[in-house]
PDB file with SEQRES, HELIX, SHEET and CRYST1 records, atoms N, CA, C and O in Angstrom:
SEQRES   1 A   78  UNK UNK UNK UNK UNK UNK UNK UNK UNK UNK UNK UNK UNK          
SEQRES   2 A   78  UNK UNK UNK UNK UNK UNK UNK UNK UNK UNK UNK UNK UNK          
SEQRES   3 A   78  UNK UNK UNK UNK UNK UNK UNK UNK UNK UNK UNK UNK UNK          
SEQRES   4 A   78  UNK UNK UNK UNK UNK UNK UNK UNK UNK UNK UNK UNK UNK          
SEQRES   5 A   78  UNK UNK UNK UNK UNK UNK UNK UNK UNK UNK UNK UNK UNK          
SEQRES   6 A   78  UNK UNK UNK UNK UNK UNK UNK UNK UNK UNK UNK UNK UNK          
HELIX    1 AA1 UNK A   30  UNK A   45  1                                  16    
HELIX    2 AA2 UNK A   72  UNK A   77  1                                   6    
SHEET    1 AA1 2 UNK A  19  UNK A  20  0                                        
SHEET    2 AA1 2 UNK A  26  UNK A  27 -1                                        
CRYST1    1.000    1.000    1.000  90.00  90.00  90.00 P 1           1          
ATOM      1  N   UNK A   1     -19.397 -48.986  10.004  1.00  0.00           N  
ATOM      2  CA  UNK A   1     -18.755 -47.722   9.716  1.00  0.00           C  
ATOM      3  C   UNK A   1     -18.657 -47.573   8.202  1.00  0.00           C  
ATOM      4  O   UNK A   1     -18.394 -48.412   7.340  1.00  0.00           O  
ATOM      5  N   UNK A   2     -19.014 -45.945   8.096  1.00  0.00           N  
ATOM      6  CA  UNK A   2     -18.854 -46.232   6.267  1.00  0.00           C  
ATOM      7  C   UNK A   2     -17.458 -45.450   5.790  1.00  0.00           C  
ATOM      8  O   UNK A   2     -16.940 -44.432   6.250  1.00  0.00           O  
ATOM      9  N   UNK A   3     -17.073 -46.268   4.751  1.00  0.00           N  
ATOM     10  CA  UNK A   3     -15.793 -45.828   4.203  1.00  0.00           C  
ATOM     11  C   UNK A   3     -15.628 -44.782   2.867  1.00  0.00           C  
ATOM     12  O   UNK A   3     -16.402 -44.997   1.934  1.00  0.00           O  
ATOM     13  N   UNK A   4     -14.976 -44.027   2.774  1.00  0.00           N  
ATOM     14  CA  UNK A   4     -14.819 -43.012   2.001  1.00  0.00           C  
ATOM     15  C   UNK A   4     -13.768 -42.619   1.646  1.00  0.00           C  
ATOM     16  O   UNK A   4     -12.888 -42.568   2.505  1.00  0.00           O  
ATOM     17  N   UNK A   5     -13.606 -42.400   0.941  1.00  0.00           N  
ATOM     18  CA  UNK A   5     -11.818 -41.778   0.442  1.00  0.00           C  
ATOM     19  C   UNK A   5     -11.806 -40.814  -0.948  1.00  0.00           C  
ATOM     20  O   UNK A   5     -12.537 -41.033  -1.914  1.00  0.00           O  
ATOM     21  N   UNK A   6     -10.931 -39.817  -0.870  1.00  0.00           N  
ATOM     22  CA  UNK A   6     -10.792 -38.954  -1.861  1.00  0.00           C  
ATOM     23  C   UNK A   6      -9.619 -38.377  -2.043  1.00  0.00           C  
ATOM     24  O   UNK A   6      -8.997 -38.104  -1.017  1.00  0.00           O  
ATOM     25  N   UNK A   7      -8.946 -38.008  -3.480  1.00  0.00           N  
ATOM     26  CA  UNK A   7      -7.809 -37.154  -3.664  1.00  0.00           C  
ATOM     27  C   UNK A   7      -7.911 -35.524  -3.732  1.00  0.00           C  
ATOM     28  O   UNK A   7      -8.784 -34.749  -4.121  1.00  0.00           O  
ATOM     29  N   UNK A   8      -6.622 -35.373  -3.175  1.00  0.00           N  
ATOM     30  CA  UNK A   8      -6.909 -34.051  -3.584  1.00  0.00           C  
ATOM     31  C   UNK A   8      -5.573 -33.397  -4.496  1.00  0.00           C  
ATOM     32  O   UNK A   8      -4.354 -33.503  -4.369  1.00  0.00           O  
ATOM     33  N   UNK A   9      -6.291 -32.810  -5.289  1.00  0.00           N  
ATOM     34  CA  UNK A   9      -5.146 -32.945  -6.547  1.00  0.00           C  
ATOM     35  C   UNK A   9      -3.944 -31.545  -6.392  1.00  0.00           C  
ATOM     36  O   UNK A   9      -4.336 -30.443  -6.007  1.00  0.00           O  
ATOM     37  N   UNK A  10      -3.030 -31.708  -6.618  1.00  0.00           N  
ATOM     38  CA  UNK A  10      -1.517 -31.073  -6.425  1.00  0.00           C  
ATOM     39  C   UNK A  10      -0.543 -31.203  -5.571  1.00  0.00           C  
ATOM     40  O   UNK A  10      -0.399 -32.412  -5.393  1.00  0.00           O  
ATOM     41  N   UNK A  11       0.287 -30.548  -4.876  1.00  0.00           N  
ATOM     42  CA  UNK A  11       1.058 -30.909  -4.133  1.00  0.00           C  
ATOM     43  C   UNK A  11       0.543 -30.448  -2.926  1.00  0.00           C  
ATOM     44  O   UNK A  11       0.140 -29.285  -2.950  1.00  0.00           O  
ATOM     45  N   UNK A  12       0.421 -31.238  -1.563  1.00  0.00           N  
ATOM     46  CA  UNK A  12       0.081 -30.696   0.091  1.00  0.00           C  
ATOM     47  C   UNK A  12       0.067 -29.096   0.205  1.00  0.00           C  
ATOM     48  O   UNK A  12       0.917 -28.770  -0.624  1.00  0.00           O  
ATOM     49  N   UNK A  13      -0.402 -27.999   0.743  1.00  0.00           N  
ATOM     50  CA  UNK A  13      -0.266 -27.135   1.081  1.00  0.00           C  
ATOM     51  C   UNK A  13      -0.322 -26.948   2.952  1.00  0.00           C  
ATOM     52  O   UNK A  13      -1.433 -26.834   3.468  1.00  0.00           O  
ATOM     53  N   UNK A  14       0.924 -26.933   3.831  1.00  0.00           N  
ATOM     54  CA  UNK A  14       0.796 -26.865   4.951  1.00  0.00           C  
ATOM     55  C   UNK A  14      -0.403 -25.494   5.165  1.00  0.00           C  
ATOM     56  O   UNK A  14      -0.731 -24.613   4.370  1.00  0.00           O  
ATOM     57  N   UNK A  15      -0.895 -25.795   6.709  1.00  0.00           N  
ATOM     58  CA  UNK A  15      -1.442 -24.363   6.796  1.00  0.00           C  
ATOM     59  C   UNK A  15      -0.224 -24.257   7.561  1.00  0.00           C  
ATOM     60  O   UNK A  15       0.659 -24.974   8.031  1.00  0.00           O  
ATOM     61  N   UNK A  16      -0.768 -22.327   7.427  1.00  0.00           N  
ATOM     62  CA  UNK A  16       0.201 -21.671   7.715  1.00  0.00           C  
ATOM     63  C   UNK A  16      -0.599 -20.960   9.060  1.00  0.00           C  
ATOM     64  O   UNK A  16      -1.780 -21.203   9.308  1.00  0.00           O  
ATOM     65  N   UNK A  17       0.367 -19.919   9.993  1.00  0.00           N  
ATOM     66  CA  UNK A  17       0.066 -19.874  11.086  1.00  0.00           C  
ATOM     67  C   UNK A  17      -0.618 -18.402  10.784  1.00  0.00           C  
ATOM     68  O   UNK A  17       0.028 -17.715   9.991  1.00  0.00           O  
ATOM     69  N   UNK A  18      -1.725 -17.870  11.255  1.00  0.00           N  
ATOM     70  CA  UNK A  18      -2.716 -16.624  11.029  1.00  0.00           C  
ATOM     71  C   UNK A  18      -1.448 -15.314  11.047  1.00  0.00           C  
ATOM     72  O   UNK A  18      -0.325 -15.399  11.545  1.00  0.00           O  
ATOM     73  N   UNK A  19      -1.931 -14.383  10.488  1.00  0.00           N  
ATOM     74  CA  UNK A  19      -1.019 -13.019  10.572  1.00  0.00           C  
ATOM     75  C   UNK A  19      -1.979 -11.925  10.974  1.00  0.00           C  
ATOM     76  O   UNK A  19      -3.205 -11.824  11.019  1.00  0.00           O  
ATOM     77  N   UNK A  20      -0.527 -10.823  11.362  1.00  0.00           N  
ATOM     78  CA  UNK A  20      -1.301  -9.410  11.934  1.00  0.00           C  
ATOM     79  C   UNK A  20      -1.402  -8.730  10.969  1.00  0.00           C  
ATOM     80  O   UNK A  20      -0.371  -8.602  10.309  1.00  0.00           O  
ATOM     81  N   UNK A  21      -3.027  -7.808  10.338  1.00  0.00           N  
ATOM     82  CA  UNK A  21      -2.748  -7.006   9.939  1.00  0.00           C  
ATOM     83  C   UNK A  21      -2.270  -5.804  10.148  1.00  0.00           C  
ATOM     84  O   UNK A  21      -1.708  -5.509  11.203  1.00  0.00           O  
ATOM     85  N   UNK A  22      -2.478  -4.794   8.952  1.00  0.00           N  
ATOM     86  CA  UNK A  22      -1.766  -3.576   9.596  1.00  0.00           C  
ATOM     87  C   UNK A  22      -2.821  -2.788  10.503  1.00  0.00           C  
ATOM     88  O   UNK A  22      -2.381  -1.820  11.122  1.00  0.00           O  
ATOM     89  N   UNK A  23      -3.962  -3.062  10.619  1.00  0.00           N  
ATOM     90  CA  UNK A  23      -5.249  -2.331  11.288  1.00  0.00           C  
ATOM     91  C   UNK A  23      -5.238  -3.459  12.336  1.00  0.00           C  
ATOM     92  O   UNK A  23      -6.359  -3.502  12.841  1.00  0.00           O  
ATOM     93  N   UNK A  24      -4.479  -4.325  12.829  1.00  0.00           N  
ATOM     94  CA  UNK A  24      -4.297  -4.928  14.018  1.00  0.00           C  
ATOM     95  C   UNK A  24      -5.247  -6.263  13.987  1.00  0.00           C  
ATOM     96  O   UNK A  24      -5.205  -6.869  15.057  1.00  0.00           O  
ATOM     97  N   UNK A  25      -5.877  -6.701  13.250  1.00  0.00           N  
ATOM     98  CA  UNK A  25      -6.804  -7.745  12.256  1.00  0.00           C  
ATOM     99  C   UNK A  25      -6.126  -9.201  12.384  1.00  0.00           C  
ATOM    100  O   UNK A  25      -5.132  -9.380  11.680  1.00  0.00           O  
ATOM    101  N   UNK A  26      -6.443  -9.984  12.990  1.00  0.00           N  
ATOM    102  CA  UNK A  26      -6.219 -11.187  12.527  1.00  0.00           C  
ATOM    103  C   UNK A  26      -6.806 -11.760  11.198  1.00  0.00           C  
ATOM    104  O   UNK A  26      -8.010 -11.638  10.972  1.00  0.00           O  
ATOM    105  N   UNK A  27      -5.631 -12.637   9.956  1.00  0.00           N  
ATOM    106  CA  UNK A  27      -6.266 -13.099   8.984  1.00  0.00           C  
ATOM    107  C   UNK A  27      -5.547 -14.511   9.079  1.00  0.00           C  
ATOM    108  O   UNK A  27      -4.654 -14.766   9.888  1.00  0.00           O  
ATOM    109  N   UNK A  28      -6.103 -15.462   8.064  1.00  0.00           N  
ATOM    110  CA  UNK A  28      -5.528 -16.186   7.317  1.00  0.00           C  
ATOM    111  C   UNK A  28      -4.938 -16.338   6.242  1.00  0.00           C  
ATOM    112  O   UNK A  28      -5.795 -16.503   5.373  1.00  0.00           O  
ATOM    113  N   UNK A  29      -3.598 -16.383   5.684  1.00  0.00           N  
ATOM    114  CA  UNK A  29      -2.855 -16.436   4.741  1.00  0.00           C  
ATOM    115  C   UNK A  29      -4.279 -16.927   3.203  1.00  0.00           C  
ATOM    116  O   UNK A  29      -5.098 -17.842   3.118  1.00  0.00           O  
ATOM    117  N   UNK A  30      -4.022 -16.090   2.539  1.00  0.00           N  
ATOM    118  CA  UNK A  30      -5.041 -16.792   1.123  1.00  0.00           C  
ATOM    119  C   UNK A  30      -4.667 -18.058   1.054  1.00  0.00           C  
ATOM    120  O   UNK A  30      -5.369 -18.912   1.596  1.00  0.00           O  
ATOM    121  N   UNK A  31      -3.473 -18.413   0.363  1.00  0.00           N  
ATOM    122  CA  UNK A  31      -2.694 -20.123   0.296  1.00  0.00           C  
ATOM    123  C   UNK A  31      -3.646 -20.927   1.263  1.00  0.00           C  
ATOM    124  O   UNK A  31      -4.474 -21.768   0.913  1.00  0.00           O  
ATOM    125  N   UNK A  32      -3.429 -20.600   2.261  1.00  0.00           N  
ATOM    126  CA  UNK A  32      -4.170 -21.893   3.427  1.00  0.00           C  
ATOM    127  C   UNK A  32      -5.686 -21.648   2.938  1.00  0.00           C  
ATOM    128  O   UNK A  32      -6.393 -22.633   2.725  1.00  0.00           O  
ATOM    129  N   UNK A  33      -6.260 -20.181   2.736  1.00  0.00           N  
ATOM    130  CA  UNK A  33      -7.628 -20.524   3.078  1.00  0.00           C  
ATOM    131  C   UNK A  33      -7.743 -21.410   1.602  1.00  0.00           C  
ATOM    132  O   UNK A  33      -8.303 -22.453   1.940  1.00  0.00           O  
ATOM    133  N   UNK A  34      -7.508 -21.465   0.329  1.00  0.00           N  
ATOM    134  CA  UNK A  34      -7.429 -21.640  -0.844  1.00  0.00           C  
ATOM    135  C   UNK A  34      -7.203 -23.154  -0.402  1.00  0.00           C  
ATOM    136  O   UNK A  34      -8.187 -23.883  -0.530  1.00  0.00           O  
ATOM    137  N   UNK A  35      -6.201 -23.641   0.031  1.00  0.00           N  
ATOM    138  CA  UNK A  35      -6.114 -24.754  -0.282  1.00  0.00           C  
ATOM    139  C   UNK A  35      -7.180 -25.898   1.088  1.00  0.00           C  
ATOM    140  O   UNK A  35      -7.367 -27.111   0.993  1.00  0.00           O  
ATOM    141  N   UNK A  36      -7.600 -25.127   2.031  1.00  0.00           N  
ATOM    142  CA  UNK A  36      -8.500 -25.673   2.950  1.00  0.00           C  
ATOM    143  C   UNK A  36      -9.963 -25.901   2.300  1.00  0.00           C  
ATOM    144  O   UNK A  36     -10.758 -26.774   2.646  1.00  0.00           O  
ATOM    145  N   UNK A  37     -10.202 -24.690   1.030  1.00  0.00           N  
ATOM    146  CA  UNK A  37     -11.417 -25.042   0.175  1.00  0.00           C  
ATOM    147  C   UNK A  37     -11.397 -25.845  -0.668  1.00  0.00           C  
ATOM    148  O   UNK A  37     -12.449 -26.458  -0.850  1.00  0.00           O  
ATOM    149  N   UNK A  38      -9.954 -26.252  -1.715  1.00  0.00           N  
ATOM    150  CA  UNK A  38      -9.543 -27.498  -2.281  1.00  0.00           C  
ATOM    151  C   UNK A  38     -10.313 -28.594  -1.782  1.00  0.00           C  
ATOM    152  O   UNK A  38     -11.029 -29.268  -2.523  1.00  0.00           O  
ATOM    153  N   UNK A  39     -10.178 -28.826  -0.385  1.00  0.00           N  
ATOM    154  CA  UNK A  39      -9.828 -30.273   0.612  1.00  0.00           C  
ATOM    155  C   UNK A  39     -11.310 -30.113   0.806  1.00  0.00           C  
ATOM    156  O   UNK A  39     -11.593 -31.145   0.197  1.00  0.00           O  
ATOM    157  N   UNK A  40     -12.228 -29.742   1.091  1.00  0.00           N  
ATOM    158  CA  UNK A  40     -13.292 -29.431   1.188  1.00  0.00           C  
ATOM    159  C   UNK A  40     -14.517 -29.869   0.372  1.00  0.00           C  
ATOM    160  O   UNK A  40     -15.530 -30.504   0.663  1.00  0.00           O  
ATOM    161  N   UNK A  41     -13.998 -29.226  -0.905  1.00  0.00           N  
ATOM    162  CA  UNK A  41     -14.732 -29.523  -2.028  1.00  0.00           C  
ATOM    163  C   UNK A  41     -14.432 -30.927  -2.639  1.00  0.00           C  
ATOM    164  O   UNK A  41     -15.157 -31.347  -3.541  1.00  0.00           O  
ATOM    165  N   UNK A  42     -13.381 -31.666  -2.173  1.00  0.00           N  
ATOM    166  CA  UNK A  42     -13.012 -32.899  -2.269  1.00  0.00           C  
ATOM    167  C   UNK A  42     -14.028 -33.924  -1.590  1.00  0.00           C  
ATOM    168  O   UNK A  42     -14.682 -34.861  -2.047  1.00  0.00           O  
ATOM    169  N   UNK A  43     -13.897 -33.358  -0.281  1.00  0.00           N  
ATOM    170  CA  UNK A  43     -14.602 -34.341   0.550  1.00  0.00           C  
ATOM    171  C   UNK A  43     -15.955 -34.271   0.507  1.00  0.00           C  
ATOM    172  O   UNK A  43     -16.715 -35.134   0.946  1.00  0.00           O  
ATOM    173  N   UNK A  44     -16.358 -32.955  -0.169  1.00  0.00           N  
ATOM    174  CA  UNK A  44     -17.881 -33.019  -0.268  1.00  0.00           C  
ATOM    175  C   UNK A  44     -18.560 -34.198  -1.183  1.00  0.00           C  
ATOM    176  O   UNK A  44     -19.450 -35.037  -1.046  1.00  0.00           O  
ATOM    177  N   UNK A  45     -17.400 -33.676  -2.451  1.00  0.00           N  
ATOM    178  CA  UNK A  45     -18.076 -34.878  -3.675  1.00  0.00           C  
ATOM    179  C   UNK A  45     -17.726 -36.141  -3.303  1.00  0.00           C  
ATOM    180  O   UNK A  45     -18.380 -36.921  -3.994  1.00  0.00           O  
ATOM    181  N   UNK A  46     -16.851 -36.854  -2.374  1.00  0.00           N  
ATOM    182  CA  UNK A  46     -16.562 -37.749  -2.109  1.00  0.00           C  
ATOM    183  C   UNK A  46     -18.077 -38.635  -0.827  1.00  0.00           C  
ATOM    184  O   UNK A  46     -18.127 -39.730  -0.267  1.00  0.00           O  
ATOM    185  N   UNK A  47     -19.078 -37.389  -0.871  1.00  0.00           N  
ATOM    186  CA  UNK A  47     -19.862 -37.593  -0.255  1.00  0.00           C  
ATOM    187  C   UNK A  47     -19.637 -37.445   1.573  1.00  0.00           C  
ATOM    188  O   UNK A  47     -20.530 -37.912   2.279  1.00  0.00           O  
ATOM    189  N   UNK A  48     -18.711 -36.942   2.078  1.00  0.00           N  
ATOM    190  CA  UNK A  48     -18.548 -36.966   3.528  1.00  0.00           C  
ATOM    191  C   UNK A  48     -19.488 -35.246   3.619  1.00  0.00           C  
ATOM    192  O   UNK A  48     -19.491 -34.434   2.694  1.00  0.00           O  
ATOM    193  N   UNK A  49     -19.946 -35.123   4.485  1.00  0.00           N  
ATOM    194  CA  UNK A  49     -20.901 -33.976   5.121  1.00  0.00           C  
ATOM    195  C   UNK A  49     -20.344 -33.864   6.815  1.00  0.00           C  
ATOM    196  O   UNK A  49     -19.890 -34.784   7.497  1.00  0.00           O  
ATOM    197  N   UNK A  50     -20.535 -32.531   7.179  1.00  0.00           N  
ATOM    198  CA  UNK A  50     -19.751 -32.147   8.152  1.00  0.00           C  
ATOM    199  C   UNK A  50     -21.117 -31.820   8.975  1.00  0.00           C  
ATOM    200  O   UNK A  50     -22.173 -31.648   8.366  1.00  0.00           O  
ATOM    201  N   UNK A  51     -21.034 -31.741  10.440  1.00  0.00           N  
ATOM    202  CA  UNK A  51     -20.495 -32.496  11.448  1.00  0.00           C  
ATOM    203  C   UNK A  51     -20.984 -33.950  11.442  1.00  0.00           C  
ATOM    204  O   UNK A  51     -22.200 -34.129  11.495  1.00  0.00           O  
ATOM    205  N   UNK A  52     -20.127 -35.048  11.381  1.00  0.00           N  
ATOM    206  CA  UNK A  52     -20.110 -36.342  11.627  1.00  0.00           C  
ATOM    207  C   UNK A  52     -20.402 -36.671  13.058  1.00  0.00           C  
ATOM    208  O   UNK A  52     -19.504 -36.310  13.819  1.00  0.00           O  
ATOM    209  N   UNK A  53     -21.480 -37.294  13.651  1.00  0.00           N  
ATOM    210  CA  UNK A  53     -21.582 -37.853  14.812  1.00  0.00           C  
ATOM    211  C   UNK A  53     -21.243 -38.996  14.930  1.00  0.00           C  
ATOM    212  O   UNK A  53     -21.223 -39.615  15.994  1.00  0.00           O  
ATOM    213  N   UNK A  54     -20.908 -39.450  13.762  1.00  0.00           N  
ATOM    214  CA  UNK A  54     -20.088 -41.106  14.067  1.00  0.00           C  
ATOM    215  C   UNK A  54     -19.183 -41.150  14.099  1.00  0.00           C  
ATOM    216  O   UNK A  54     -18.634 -40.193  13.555  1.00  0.00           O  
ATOM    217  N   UNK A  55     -18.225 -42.239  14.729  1.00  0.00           N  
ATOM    218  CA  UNK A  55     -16.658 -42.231  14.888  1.00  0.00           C  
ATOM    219  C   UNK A  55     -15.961 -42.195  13.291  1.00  0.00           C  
ATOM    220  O   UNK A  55     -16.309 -42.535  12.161  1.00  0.00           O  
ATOM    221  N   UNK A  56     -14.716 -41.542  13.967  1.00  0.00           N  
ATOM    222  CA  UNK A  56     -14.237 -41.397  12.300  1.00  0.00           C  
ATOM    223  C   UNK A  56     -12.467 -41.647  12.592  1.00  0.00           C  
ATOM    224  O   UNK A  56     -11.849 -41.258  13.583  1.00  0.00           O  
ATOM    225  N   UNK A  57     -11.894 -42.432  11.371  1.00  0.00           N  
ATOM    226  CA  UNK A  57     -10.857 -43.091  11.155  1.00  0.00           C  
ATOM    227  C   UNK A  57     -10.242 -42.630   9.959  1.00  0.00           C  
ATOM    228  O   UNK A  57     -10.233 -43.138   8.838  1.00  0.00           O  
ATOM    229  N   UNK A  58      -9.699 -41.519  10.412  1.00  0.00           N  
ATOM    230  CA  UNK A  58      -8.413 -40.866   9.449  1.00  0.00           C  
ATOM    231  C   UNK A  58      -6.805 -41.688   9.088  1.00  0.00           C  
ATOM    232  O   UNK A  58      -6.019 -42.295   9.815  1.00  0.00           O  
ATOM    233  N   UNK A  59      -6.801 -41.303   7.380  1.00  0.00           N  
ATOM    234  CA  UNK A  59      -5.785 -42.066   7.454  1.00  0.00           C  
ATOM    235  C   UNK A  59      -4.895 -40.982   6.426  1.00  0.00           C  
ATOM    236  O   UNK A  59      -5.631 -40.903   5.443  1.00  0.00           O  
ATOM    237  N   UNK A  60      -4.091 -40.403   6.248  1.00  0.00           N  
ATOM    238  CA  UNK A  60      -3.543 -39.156   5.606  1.00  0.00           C  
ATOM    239  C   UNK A  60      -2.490 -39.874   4.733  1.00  0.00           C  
ATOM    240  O   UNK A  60      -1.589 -40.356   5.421  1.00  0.00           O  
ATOM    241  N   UNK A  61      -2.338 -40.105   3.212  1.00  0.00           N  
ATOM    242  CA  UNK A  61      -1.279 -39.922   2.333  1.00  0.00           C  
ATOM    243  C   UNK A  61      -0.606 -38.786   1.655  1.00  0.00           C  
ATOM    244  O   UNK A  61      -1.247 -38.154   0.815  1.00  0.00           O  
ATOM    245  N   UNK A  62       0.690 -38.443   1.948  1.00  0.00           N  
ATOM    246  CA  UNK A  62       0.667 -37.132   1.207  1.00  0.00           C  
ATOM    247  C   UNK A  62       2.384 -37.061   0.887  1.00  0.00           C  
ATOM    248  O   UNK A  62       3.402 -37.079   1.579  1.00  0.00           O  
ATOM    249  N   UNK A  63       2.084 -36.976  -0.481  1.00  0.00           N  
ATOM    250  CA  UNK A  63       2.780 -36.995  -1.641  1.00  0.00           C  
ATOM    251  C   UNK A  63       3.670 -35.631  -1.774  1.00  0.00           C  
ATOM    252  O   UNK A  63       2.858 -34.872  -2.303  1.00  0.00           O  
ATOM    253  N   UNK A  64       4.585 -35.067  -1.638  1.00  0.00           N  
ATOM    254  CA  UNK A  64       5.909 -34.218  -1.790  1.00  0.00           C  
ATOM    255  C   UNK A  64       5.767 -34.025  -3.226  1.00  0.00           C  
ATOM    256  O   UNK A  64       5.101 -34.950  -3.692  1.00  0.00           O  
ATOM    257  N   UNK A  65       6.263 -32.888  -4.420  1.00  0.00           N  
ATOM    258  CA  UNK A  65       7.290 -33.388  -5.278  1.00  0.00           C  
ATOM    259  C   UNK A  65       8.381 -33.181  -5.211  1.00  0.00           C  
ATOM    260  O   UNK A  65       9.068 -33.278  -6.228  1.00  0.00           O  
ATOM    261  N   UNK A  66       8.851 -32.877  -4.187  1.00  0.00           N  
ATOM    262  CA  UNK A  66      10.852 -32.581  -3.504  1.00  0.00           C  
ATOM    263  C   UNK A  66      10.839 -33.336  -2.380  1.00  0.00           C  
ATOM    264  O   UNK A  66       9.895 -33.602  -1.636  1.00  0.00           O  
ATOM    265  N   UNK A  67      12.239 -33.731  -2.317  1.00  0.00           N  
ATOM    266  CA  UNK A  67      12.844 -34.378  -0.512  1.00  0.00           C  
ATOM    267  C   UNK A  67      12.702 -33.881   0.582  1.00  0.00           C  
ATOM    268  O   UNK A  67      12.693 -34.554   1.613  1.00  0.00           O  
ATOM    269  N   UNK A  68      12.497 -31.971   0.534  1.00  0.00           N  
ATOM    270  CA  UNK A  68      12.596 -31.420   1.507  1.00  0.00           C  
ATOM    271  C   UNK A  68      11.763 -32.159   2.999  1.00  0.00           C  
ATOM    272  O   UNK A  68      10.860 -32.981   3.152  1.00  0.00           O  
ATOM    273  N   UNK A  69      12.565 -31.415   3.842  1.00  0.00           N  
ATOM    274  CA  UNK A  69      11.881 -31.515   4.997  1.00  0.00           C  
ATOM    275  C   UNK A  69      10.326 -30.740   5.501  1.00  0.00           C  
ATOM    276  O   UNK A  69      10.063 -29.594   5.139  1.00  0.00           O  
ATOM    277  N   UNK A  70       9.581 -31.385   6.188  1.00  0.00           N  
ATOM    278  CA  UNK A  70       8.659 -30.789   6.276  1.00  0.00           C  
ATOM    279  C   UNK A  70       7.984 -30.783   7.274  1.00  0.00           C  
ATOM    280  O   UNK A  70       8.055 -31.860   7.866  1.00  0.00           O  
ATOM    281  N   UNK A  71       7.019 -29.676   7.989  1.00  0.00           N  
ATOM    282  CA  UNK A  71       6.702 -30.453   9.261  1.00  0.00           C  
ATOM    283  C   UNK A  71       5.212 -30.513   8.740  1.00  0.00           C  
ATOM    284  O   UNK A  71       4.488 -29.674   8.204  1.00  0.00           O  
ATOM    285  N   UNK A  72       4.990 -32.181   9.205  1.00  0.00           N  
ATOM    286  CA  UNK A  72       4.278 -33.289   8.178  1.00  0.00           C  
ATOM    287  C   UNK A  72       2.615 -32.667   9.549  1.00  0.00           C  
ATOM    288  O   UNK A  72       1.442 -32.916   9.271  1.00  0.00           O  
ATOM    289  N   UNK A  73       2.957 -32.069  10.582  1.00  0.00           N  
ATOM    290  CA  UNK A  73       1.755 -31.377  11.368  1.00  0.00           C  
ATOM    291  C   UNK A  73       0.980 -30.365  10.857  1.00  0.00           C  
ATOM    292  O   UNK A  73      -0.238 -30.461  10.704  1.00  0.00           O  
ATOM    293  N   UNK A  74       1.673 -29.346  10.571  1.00  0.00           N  
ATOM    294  CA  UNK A  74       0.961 -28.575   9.503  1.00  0.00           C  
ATOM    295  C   UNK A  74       0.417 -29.280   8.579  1.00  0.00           C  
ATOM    296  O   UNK A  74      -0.811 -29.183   8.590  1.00  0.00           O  
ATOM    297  N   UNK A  75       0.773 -29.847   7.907  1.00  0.00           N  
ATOM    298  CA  UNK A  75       0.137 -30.294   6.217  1.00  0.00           C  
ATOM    299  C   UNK A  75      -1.037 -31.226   6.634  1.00  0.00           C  
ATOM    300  O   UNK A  75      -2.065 -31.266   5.960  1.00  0.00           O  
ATOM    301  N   UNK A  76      -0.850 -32.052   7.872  1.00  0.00           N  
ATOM    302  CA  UNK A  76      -1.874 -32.870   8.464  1.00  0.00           C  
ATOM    303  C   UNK A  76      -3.307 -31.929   8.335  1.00  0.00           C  
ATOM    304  O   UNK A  76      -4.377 -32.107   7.755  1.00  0.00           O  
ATOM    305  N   UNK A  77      -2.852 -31.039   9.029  1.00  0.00           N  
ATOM    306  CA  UNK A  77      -4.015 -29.803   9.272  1.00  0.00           C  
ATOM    307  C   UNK A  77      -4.962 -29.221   8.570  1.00  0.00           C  
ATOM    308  O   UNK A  77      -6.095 -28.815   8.830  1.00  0.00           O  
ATOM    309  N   UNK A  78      -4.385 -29.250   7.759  1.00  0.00           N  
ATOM    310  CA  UNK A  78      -4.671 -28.539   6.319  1.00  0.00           C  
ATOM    311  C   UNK A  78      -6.137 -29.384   6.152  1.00  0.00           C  
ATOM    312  O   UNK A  78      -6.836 -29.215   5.153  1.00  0.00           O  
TER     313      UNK A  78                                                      
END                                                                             
């Protein structure tokens, strides 16, 4: 199995849950799509390429800069 790892620089951005527009439109919040291209462009240069047919072993660190509470599912997502 090959190993890989990469940062992604600032603080977590949970995604957030899609909204209605006013023309009745499903979107995604900019923030999420913005920070889902962050994570992306991370893992590209980190050399990972999408779809993986080999097993894969996630391991998630993620760094706060406040105590708050958080639900740590969203930010997983992201």
């Amino acid at each position: 199995m090959t190993t890989a790892s990469f940062v992604v620089p600032g603080p977590p951005q949970p995604k957030q849950r899609p909204r209605l527009g006013r023309q009745g439109c499903v979107y995604t919040p900019k923030a999420t799509r913005a920070y889902g291209t962050v994570v992306s462009l991370c893992a590209r240069q980190a050399g990972l390429r999408t779809p993986s047919v080999t097993p894969v072993c996630l391991t998630i660190a993620l760094y706060f800069p406040d105590r708050r509470r958080r639900d740590l599912d969203n930010a997983a997502k992201a």
